[in-house]
C-alpha atoms as a printed R data frame, in Angstrom:
    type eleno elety resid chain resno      x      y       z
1   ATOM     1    CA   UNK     A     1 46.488 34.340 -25.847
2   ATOM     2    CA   UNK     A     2 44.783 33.593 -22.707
3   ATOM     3    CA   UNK     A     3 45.926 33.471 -19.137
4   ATOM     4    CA   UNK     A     4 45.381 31.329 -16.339
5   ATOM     5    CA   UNK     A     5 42.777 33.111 -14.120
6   ATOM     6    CA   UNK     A     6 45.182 33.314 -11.044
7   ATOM     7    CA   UNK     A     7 46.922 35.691 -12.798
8   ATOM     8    CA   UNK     A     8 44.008 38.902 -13.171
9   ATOM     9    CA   UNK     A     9 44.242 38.370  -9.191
10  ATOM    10    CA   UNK     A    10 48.304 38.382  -9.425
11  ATOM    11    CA   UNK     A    11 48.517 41.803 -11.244
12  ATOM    12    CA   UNK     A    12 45.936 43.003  -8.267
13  ATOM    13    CA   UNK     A    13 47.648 41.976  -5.356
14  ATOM    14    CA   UNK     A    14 51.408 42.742  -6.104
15  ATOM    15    CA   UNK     A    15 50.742 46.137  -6.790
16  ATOM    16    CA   UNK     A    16 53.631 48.594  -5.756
17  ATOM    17    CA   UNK     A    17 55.698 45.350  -3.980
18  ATOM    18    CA   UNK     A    18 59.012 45.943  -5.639
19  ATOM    19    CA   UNK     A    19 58.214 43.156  -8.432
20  ATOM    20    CA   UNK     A    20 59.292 42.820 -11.183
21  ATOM    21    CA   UNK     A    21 57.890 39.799 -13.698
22  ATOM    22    CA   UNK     A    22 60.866 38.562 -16.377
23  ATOM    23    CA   UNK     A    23 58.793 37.285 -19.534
24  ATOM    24    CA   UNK     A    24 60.914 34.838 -21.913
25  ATOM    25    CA   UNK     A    25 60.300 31.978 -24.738
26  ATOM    26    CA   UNK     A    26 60.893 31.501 -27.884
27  ATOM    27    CA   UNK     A    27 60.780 33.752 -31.117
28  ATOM    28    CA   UNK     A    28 56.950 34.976 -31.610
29  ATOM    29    CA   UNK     A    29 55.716 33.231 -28.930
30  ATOM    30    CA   UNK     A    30 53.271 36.166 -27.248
31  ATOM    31    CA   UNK     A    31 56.408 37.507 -25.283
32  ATOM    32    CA   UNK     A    32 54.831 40.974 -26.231
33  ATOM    33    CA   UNK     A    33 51.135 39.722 -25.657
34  ATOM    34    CA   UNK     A    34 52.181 38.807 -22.543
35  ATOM    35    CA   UNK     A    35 53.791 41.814 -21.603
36  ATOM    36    CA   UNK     A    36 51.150 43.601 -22.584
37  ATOM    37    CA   UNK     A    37 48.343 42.460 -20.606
38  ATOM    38    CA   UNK     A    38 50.946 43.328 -17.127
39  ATOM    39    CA   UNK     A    39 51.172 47.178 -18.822
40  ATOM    40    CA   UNK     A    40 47.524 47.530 -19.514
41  ATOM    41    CA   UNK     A    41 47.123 46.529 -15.616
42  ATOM    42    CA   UNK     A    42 49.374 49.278 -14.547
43  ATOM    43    CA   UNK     A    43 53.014 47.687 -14.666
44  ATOM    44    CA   UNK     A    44 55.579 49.667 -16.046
45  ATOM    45    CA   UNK     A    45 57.234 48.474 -18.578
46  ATOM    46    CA   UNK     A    46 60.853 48.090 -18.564
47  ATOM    47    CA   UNK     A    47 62.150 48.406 -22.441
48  ATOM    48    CA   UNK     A    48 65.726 47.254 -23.055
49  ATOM    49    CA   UNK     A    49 68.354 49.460 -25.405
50  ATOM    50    CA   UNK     A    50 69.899 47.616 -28.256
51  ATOM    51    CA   UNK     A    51 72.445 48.125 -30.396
52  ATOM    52    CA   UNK     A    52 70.104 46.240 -33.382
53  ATOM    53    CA   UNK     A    53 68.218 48.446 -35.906
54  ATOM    54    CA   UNK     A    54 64.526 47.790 -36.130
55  ATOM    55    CA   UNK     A    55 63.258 45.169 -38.719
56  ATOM    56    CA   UNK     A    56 63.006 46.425 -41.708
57  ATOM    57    CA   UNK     A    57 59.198 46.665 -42.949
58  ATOM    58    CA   UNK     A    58 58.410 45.984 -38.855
59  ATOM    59    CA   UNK     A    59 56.022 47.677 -36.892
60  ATOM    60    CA   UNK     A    60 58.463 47.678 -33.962
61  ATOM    61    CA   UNK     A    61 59.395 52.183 -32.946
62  ATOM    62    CA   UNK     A    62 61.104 53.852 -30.980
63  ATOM    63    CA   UNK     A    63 60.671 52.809 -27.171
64  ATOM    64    CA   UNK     A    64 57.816 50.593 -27.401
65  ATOM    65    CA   UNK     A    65 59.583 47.137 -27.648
66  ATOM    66    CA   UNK     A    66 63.495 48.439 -27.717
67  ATOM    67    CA   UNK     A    67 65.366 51.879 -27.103
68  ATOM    68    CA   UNK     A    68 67.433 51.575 -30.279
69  ATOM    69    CA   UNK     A    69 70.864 53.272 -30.241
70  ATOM    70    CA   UNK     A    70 74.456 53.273 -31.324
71  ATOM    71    CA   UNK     A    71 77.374 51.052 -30.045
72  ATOM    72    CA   UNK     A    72 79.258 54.081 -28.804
73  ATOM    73    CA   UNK     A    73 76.043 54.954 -26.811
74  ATOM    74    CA   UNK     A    74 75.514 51.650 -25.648
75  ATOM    75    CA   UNK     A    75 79.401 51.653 -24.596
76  ATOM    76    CA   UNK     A    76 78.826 54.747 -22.530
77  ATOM    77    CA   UNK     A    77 76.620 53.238 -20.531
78  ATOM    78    CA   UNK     A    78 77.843 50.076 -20.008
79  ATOM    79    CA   UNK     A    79 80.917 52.074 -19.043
80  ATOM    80    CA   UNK     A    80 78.960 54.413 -16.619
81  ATOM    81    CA   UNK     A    81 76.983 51.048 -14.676
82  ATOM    82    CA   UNK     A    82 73.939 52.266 -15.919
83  ATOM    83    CA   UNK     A    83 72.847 48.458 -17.616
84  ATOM    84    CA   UNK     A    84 71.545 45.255 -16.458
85  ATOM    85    CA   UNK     A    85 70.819 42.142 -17.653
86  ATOM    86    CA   UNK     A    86 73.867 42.774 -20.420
87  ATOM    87    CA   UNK     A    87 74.252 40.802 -23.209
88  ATOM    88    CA   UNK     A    88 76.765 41.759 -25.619
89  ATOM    89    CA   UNK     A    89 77.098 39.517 -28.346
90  ATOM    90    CA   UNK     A    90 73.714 38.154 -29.132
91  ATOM    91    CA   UNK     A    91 73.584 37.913 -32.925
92  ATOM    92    CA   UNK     A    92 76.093 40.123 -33.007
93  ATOM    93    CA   UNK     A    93 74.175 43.037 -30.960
94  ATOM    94    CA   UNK     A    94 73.991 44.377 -28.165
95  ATOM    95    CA   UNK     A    95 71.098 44.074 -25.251
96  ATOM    96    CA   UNK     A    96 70.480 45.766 -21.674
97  ATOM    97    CA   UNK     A    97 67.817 47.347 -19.267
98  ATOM    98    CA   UNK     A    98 68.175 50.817 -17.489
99  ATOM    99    CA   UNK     A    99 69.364 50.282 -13.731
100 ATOM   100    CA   UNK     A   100 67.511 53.038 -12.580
101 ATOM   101    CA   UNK     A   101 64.017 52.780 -14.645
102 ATOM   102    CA   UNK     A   102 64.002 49.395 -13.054
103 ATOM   103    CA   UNK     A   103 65.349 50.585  -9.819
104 ATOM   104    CA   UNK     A   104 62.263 53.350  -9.977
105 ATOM   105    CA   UNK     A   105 59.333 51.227 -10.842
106 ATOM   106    CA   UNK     A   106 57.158 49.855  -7.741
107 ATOM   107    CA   UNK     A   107 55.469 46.834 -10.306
108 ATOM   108    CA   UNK     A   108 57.829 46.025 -13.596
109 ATOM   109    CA   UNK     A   109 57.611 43.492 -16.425
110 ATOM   110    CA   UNK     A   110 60.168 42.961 -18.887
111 ATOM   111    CA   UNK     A   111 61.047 40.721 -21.438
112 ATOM   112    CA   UNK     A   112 64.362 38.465 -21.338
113 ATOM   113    CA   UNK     A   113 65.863 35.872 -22.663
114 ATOM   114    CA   UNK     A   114 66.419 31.960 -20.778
115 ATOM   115    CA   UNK     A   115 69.587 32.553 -20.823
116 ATOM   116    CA   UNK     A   116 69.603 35.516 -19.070
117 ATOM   117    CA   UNK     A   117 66.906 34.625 -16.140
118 ATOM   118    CA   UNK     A   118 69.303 33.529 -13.721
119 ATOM   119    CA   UNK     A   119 71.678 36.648 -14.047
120 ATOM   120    CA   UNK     A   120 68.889 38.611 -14.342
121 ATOM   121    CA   UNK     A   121 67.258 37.637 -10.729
122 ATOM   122    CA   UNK     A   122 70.834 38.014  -8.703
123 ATOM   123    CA   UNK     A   123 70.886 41.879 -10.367
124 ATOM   124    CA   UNK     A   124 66.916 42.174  -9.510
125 ATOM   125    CA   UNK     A   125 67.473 40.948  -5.948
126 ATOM   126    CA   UNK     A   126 70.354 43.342  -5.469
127 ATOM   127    CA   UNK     A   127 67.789 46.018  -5.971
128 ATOM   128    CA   UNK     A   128 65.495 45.032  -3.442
129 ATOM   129    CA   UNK     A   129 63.048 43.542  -5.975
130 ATOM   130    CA   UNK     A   130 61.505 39.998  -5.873
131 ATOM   131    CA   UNK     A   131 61.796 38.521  -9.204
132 ATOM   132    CA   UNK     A   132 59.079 36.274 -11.131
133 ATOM   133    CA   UNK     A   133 60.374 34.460 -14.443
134 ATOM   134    CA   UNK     A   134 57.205 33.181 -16.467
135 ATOM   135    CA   UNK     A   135 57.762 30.945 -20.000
136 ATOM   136    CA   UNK     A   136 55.723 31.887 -22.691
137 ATOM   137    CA   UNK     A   137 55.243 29.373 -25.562
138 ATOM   138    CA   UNK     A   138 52.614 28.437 -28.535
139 ATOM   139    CA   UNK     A   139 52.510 25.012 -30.040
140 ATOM   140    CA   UNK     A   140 54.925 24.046 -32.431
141 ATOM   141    CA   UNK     A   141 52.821 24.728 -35.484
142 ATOM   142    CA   UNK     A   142 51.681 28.208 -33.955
143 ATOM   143    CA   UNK     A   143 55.586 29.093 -33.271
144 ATOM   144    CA   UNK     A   144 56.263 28.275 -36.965
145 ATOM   145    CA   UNK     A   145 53.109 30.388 -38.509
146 ATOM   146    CA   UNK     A   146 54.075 32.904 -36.537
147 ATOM   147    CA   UNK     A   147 57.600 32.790 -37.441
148 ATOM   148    CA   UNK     A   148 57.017 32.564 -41.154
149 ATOM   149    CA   UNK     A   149 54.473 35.925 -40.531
150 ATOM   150    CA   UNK     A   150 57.089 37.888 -39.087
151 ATOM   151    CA   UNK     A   151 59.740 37.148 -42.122
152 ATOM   152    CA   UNK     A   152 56.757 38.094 -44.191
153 ATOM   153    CA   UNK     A   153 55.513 40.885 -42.856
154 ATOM   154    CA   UNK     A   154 58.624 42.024 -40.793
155 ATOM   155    CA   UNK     A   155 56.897 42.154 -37.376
């Protein structure tokens, strides 16, 4: 994956400005890529809980794409305020991001989904944080290799 080269001067100048970049597209489309190249320019990265075990055979652990835990513990904390950007019936599990790991982070990236941009920069903004949604996608063929690795592999 390769990014425009206005971005390397992006990551430089919005250090500690209260931003926070919302990554989204399509199923194995670099989401992660994406997010990674923010992260290994000193964003923090804001990883969401789920109520969804981890593929089985993947490569995905604990806290480095999702914080994976119980309904009841997802409850609680929906229950305590303590979630944004909730979605609570995608494919039959549960998604959010921690309030205050977002709230505490000077430069953030996260990944979303499209549906949830919109909500997702009202919450953001009510936080003090200025919001950037970027679209990640691969050609067709490249979503569908990519797609077909993942069932393989279970990545």
């Amino acid at each position: 994956m390769t990014f425009h080269k206005g971005w390397g001067t992006y990551l430089k100048e919005n250090q500690g400005t209260g931003t926070v970049v919302a990554i989204f597209g399509p199923s194995a489309s670099g989401k992660s890529v994406a997010r990674d190249v923010f992260v290994d320019n000193g964003w923090d990265k804001i990883v969401s809980f789920t109520t969804r075990p981890p593929r089985p055979g993947s490569a995905e652990a604990e806290n480095r794409e999702y914080e994976f835990i119980s309904p009841e513990n997802f409850q609680d904390l929906y229950d305590q305020d303590r979630l944004l950007n909730v979605n609570l019936a995608y494919a039959g599990n549960s998604y959010g991001n921690d309030k205050e790991a977002i709230r505490a982070a000077d430069k953030a990236v996260m990944i979303t989904d499209k549906t949830s941009v919109m909500k997702l920069k009202k919450e953001l903004r009510s936080l003090g944080k200025t919001v950037y949604a970027i679209y990640v996608t691969a050609s067709p063929d490249e979503l569908v290799s990519r797609q077909l690795k993942r069932k393989e592999t279970g990545d």
